[in-house]
C-alpha positions in Angstrom: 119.2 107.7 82.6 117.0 105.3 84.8 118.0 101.3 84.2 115.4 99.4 82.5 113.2 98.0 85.0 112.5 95.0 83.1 116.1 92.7 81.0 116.0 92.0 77.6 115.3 88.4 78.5 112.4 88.7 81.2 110.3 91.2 77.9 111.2 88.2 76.0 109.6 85.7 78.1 106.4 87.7 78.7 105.9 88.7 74.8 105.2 84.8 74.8 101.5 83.8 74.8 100.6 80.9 77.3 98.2 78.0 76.3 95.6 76.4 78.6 96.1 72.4 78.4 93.1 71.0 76.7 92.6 68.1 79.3 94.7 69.0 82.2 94.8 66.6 85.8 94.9 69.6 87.8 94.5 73.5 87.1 94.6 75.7 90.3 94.3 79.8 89.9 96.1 82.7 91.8 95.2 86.6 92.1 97.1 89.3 93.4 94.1 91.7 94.5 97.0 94.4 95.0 97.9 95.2 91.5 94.8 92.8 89.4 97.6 90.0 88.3 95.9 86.7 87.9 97.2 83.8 86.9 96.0 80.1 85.9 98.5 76.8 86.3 97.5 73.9 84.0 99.4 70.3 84.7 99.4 67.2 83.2 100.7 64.7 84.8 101.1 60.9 84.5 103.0 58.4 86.5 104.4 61.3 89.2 106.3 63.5 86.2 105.0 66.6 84.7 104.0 65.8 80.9 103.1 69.1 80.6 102.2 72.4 82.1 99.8 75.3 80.6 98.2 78.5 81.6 96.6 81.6 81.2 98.1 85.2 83.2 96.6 88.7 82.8 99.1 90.6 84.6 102.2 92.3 84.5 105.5 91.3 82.4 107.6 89.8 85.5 104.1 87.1 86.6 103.9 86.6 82.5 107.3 85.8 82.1 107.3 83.4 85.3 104.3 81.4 84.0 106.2 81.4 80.4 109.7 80.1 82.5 107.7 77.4 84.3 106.1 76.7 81.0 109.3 75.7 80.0 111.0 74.5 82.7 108.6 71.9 84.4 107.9 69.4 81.7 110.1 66.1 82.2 110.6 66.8 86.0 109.0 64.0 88.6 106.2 66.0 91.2 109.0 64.8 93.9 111.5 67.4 92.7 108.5 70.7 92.7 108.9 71.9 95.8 112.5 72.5 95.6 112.3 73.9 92.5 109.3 76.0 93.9 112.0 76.8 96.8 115.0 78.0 94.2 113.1 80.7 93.2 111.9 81.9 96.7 116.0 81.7 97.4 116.8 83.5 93.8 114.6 86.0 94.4 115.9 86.7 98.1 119.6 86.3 97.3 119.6 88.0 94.0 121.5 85.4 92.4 120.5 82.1 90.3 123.3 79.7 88.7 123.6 81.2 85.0 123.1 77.9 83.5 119.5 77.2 85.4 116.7 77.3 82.9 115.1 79.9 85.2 118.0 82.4 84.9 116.7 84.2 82.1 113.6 85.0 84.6 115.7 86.0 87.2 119.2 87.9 84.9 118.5 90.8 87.1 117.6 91.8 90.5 113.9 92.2 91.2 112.7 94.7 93.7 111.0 93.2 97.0 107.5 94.9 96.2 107.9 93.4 92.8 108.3 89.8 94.7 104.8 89.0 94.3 104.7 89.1 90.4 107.5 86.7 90.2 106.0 84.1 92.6 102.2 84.1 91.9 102.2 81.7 89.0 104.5 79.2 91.2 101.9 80.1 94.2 99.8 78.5 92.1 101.9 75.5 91.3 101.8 75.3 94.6 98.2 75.0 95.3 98.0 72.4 92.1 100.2 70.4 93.9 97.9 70.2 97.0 95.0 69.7 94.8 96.5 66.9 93.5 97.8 65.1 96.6 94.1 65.1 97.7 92.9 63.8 94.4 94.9 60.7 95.0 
């Protein structure tokens, strides 16, 4: 019998619906034109910390459960700190190994193949291009 290509944890994650924020300070969008994932990054932000973060994904389960885990993992964490935490999932993803207690390691339980790379990191692709947006807003 094949292994599950998806854990327990990651169908989890992506069962969960994401919100748009209502008055975000910066959205920025991400496709994938290979498979028709697109995703959506909402952030609020006030005095360099994340006060929120929102979204909306049409895609497959592993780029639904990565919006959902930044959903949940970004709020309370100063802009300062993003592109390291941008970069620990680039490593975990490489490596194939996250610490257990990170709040991403439900994302990333299992090993996810390299073509399947893409899914993972689109939503923090577009993190990433918030984040530009945003420096050039100030």
């Amino acid at each position: 019998m094949a292994a599950a290509l998806y854990s327990d944890a990651v169908v989890a994650l992506a069962a969960r619906k994401p919100e748009r924020l209502a008055a975000p300070t910066v959205s920025a969008q991400r496709n994938n034109p290979l498979c028709g994932d697109r995703v959506t990054v909402d952030l609020a932000v006030a005095d360099g910390v994340i006060q929120g973060v929102g979204g909306d994904v049409r895609g497959c389960a592993l780029c639904c459960a990565s919006l959902i885990a930044m959903i949940d993992d970004l709020p309370g964490r100063p802009l300062a700190a993003l592109p390291e935490r941008i970069e620990t999932v680039r490593r975990a993803l490489v490596a194939t190994a996250i610490a257990p207690e990170d709040p991403l390691a439900p994302l990333l339980d299992k090993p996810v193949p390299r073509p399947r790379h893409r899914c993972v990191l689109l939503p923090w692709d577009a993190l990433t291009d918030a984040l530009s947006s945003l420096s050039t807003q100030a």
